[in-house]
C-alpha positions as YAML, in Angstrom:
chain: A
units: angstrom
residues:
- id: 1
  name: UNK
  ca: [-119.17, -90.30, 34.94]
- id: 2
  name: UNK
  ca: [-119.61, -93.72, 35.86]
- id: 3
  name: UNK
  ca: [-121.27, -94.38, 39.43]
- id: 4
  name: UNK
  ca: [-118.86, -96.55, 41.38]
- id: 5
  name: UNK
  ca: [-120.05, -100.14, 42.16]
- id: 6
  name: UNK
  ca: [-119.96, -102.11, 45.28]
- id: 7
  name: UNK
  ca: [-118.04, -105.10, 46.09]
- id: 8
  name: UNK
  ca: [-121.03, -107.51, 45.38]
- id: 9
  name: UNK
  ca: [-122.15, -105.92, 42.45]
- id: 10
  name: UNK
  ca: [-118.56, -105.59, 40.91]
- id: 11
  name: UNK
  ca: [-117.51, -109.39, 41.92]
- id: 12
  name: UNK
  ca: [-120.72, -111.62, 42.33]
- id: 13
  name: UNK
  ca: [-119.72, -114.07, 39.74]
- id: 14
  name: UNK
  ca: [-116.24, -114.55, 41.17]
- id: 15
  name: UNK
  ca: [-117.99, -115.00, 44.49]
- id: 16
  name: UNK
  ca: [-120.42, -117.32, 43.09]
- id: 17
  name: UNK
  ca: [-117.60, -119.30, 41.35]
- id: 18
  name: UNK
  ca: [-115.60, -119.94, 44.48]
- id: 19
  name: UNK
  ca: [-118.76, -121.05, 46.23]
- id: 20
  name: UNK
  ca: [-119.38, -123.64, 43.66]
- id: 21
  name: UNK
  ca: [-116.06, -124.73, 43.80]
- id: 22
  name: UNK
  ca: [-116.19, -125.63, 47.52]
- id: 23
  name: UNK
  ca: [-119.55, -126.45, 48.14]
- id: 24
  name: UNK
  ca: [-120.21, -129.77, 47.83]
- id: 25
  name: UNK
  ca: [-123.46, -129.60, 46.05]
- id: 26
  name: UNK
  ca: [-122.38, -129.55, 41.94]
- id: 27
  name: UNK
  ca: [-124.39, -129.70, 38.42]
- id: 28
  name: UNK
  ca: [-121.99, -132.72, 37.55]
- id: 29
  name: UNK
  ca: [-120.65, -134.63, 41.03]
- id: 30
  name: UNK
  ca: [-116.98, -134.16, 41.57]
- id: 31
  name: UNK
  ca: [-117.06, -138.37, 42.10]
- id: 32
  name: UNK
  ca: [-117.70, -138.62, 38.04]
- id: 33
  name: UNK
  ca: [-114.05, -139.11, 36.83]
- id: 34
  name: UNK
  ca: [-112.98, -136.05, 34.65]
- id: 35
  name: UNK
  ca: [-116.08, -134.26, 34.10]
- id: 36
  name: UNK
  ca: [-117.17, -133.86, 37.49]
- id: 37
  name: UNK
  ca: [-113.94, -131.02, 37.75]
- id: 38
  name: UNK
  ca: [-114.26, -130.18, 34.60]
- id: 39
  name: UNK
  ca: [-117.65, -128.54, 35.01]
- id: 40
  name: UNK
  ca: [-115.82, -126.26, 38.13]
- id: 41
  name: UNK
  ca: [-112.98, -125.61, 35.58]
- id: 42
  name: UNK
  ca: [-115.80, -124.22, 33.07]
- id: 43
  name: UNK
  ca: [-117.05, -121.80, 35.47]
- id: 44
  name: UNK
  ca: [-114.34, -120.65, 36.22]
- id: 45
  name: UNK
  ca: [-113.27, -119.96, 32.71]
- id: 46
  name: UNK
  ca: [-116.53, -117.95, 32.59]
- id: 47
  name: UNK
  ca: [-115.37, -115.73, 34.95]
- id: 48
  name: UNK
  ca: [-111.79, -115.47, 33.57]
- id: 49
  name: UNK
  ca: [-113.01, -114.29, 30.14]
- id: 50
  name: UNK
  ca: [-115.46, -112.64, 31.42]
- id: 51
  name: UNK
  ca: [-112.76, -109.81, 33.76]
- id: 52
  name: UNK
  ca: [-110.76, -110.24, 30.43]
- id: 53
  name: UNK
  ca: [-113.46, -108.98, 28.14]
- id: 54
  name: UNK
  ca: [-114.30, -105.58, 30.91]
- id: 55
  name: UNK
  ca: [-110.33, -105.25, 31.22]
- id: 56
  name: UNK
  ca: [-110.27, -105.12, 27.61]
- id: 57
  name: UNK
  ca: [-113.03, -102.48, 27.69]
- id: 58
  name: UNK
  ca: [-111.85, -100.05, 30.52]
- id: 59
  name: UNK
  ca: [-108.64, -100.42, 28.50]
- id: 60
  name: UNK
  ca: [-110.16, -99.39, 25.19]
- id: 61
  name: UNK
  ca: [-112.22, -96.61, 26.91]
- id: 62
  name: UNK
  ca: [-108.77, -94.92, 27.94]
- id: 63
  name: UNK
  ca: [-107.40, -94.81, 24.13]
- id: 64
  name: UNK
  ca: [-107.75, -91.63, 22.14]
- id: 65
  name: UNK
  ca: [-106.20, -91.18, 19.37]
- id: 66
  name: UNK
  ca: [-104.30, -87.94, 20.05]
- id: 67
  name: UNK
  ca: [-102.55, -89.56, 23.09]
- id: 68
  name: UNK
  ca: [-101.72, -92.50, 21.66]
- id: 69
  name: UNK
  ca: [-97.82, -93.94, 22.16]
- id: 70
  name: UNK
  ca: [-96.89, -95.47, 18.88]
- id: 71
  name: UNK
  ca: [-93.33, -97.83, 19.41]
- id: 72
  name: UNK
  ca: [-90.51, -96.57, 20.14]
- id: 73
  name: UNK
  ca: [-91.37, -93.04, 21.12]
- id: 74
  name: UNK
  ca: [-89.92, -91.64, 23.97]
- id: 75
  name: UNK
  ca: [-92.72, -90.39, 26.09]
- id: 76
  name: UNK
  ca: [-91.81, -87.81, 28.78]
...
C-alpha cells in the first residue's frame, strides 16, 4: 500500500511552474520576442507530460488481465 502524499510533495512542479510563469525573474526575459514565452511554454509542457506519464501509470497499475473489458461487452 502506497503511503499517501501531501499537497507539496504530490504538486511541487506545478507549483513551481506557475511561479515561474508570474514571477518576473525568467532563464530567457519575457522582453526577447518569441523565445522569452516560449521558455514558460516549455515548462509547462514538462509538467503536462510529466501528470500524463503518472496518469498513464496509476492507469496501468489498475489493469489485470482477468478484469479486463474488451469492446463491446456489456459489463454489469
Amino acid at each position: 500500500m502506497e503511503k499517501k502524499k501531501s499537497f507539496f510533495q504530490e504538486y511541487w512542479l506545478l507549483i513551481v511552474v506557475i511561479l515561474y510563469i508570474l514571477l518576473p525573474v525568467d532563464l530567457i526575459p519575457d522582453r526577447v520576442p518569441l523565445l522569452g514565452t516560449l521558455d514558460d511554454a516549455g515548462l509547462l509542457l514538462v509538467h503536462i507530460l510529466t501528470e500524463y506519464g503518472r496518469w498513464r501509470g496509476r492507469s496501468e497499475g489498475m489493469k489485470t488481465s482477468s478484469s479486463e473489458v474488451r469492446e463491446g461487452e456489456i459489463v454489469e
